[in-house]
N, C-alpha and C positions, 0 to 999 in steps of 0.2 A: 288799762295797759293791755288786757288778752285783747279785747274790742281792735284797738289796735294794730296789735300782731296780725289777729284774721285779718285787718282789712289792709294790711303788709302780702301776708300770701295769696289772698285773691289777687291781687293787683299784680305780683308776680306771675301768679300760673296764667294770667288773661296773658302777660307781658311775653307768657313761655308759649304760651297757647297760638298767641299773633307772628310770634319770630318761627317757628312752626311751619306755620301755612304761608308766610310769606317765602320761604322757601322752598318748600312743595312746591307751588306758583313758578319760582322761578325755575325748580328741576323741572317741570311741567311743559314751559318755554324751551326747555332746550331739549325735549321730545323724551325725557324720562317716564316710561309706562308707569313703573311699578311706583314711582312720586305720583302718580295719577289713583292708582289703583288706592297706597295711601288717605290721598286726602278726600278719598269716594268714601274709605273706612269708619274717616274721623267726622264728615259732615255730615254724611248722606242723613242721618236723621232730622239733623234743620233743613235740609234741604226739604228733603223728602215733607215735614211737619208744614213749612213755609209753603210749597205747594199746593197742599191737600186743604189749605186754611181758602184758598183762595180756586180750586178747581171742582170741591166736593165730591169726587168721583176717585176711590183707591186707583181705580186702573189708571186712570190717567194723569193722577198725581205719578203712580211709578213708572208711565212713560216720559213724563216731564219731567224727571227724576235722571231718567238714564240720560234723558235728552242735553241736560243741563249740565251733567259731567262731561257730554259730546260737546257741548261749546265750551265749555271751561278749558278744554282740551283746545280748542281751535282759536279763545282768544288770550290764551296764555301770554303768548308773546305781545299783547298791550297793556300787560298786566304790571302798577309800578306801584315798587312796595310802599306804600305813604300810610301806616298805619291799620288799617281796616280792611284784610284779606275779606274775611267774614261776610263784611259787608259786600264786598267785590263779588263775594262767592252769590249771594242770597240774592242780591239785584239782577245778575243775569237771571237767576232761577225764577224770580220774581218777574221779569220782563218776557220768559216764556208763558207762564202762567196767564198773565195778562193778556196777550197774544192769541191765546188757545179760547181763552174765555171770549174775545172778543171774535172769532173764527164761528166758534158751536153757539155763545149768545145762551147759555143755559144756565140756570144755579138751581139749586136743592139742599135737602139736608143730606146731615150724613146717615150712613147705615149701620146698623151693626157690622156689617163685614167692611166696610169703610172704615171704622174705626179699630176692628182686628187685624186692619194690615199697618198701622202703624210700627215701623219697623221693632226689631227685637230691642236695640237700642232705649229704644224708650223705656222709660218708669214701667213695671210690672204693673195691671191692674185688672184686681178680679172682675168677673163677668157682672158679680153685680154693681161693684164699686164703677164698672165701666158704664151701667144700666145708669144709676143715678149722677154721673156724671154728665152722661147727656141729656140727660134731663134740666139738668142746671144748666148746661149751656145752651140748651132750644129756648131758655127766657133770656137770651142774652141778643142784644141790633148786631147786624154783622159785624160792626168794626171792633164793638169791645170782644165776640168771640174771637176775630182775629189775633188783637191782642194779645188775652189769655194765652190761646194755646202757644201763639209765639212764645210768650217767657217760660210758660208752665212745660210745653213738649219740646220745643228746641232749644229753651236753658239762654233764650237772648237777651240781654239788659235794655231795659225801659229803651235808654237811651239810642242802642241800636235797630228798637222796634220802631222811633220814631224816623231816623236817619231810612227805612228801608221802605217805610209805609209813606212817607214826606210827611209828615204831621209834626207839629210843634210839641216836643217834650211835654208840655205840659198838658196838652189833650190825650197822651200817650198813659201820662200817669193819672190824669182824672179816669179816662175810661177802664182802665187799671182796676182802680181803686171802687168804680159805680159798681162794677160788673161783680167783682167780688163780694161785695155787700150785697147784690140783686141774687147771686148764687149762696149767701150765707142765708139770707132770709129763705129765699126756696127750701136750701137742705133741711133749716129749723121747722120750716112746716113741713116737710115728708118726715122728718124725725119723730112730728108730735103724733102722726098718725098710729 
C-alpha cells in the first residue's frame, strides 16, 4: 500500500512539475521575462547537466546554457503543450550542443574544474567523493556516461533519457544498468585497496 502511495505522488508532483512548465512556455510566448527567468531557475541544471554530458568543456556548456534559454525565448511561440515541456526544453538544448560539437569537431574528458562548475543545484559532492566519481565514470563508453549523469545530475527518467538521446528504452536501461555494475565493480576494487 505505501509502495503505492509513493508511486501516487511521484506521478503527481511529475504531473505538477509538467503543468508547471508548460505554462512557463506558454507565459514565455506571450513575452513574459520574469516566466522566463522562472523556468531558467527550475531547469538550468538539466540543462546545463545535458550540455556538459555532450560538449565536455564547463565553459561552453554555460554558454550553451545561456544560449539555450536565448532560443527557448525565441521559439516559445511554437511551443504546444502536448505533455513533454522537459522534453521540448532538453532537445533544443541538445540540438545546440550537437551543433557546437559538430562546428569545433573536439571531445575530451572532463576536468576537475569541469566538474566544479556544475551548477549549485546539483547534489553536493565532496572533493573526494567527486575524485572517485570520476574515476568510475572514465571506465565508462561514452553513451552509458551520458546516460548516468543524465538520470543521476539532471534527475531525468530512463524513459525520457531515451525520447532525447533517440535510443530504444530498452538500450537506455541496459546501459543504465552495464554501467552501474562497471562502476560497482570499480568502486569494490578502490575500496579493497
Amino acid at each position: 500500500m505505501l509502495m503505492l502511495l509513493m508511486a501516487q505522488t511521484t506521478e503527481e508532483e511529475a504531473q505538477d512539475r509538467r503543468e508547471t512548465l508548460d505554462r512557463l512556455l506558454l507565459e514565455i510566448a506571450a513575452g513574459d521575462q520574469e516566466a522566463l527567468a522562472q523556468l531558467y531557475h527550475q531547469t538550468r541544471a538539466a540543462v546545463y547537466g545535458l550540455v556538459l554530458s555532450y560538449v565536455k568543456s564547463a565553459h561552453d556548456a554555460q554558454d550553451l546554457t545561456q544560449d539555450a534559454f536565448v532560443r527557448i525565448w525565441e521559439k516559445a511561440p511554437q511551443y504546444r503543450p502536448q505533455g513533454a515541456p522537459m522534453g521540448w526544453i532538453l532537445s533544443l538544448a541538445r540540438n545546440l550542443a550537437l551543433m557546437s560539437l559538430r562546428q569545433r569537431e573536439r571531445q575530451g574528458e572532463l576536468s576537475e574544474e569541469e566538474w566544479d562548475a556544475i551548477p549549485a543545484g546539483a547534489p553536493s559532492v565532496s572533493p573526494e567523493d567527486r575524485q572517485v566519481l570520476q574515476g568510475a565514470l572514465a571506465i565508462l563508453e561514452e553513451q552509458e556516461r551520458r546516460v548516468v549523469v543524465l538520470h543521476a545530475v539532471t534527475g531525468l527518467k530512463h524513459r525520457e533519457i531515451a525520447q532525447l538521446l533517440e535510443l530504444p528504452l530498452a538500450t537506455v536501461l541496459s546501459k543504465y544498468h552495464r554501467a552501474l555494475k562497471k562502476m560497482r565493480t570499480h568502486l569494490e576494487g578502490v575500496d579493497a585497496r
